[in-house]
C-alpha positions in Angstrom: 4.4 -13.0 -1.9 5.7 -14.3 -5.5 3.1 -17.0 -5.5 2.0 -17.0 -9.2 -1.4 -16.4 -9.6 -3.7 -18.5 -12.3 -6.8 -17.7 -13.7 -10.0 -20.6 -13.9 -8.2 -22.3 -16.7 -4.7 -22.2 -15.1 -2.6 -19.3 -17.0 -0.8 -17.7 -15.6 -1.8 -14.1 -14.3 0.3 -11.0 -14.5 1.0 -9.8 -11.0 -0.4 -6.4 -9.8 2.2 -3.7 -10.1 0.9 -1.6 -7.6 1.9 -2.3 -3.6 -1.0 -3.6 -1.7 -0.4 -0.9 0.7 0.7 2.4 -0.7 -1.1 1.8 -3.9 2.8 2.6 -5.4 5.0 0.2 -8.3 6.0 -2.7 -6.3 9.1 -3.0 -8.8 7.3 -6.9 -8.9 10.1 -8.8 -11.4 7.7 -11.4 -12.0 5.2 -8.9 -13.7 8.3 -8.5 -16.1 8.7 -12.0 -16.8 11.4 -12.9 -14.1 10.7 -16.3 -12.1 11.8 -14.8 -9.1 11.0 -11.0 -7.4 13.2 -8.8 -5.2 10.3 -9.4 -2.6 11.6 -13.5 -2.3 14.3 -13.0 0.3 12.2 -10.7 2.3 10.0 -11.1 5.6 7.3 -9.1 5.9 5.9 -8.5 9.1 3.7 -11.1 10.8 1.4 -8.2 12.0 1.5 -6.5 7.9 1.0 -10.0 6.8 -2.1 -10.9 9.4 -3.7 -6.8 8.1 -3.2 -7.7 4.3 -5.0 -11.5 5.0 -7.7 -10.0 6.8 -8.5 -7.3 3.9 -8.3 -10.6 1.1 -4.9 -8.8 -0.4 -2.5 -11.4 1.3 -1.4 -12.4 -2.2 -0.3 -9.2 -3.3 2.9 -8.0 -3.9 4.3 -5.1 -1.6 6.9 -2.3 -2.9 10.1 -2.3 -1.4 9.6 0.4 1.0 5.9 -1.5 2.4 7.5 -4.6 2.7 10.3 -3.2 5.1 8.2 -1.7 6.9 8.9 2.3 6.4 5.3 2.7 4.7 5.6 6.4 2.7 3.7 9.6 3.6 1.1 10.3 1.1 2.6 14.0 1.7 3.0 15.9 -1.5 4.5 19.1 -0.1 1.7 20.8 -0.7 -0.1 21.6 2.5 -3.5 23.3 2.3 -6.6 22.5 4.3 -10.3 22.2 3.2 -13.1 24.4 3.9 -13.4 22.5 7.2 -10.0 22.8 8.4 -10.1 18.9 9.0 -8.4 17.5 5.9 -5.6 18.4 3.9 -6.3 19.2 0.2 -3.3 17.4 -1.5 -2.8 14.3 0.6 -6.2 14.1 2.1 -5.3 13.0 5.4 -6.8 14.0 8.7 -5.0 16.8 10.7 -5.0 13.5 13.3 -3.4 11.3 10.7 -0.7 14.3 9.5 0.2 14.9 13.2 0.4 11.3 14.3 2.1 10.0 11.0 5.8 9.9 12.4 4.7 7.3 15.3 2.1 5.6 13.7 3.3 2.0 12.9 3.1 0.2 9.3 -0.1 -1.0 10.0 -1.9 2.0 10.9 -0.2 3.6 8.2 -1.5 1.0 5.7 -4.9 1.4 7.3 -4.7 5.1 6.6 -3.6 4.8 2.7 -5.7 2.0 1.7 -8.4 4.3 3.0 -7.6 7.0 0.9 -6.9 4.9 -2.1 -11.0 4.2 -1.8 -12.6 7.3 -1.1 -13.2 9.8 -3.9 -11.1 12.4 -3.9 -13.4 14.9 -3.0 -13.6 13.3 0.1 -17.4 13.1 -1.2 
């Protein structure tokens, strides 16, 4: 994860600071000017690592909470559904996703943010 990135002529890129998964600050060190991150001494999970390859974000840095595992909620505490009673107007998950959450597993809980992360927020 704290490969550093170079661009066509071979500096050296800034690393995203926002997790690959929860779209959150990844607390990346490097990005600061440190050789080495937090996210060094870490194993991620084969199965997060295989999801994050397979979307072409494998070289992105996760926060601290992704890379464990325990992806966050999106929940903002503020619970109100749409005019279809499907979706909920703050976090925008499904009444499927909201009620599933607890037991969904990092992966399907990455799935479910990085979705979120790229539909408008009007759901539109």
């Amino acid at each position: 994860m704290t490969e550093r990135l170079t661009n066509d002529d071979g500096r050296l890129l800034a690393p995203e600071r926002r997790c690959a998964v929860c779209g959150g600050d990844n607390a990346c060190a490097v990005s600061t000017g440190a050789e080495r991150c937090w996210c060094a001494g870490v194993t991620i999970s084969p199965v997060l690592k295989d999801w994050l390859a397979a979307r072409g974000i494998a070289d992105r840095c996760l926060c601290p909470q992704c890379a464990t595992g325990a992806v966050p909620s999106p929940c903002i505490n503020v619970c109100e559904l749409d005019s279809s009673g499907e979706r909920c107007v703050a976090c925008r998950r499904t009444l499927d996703e909201i009620g599933g959450w607890s037991s969904y597993d990092a992966v399907q809980k990455a799935e479910a943010l990085l979705r979120l992360r790229q539909e408008p927020a009007d759901g539109q």
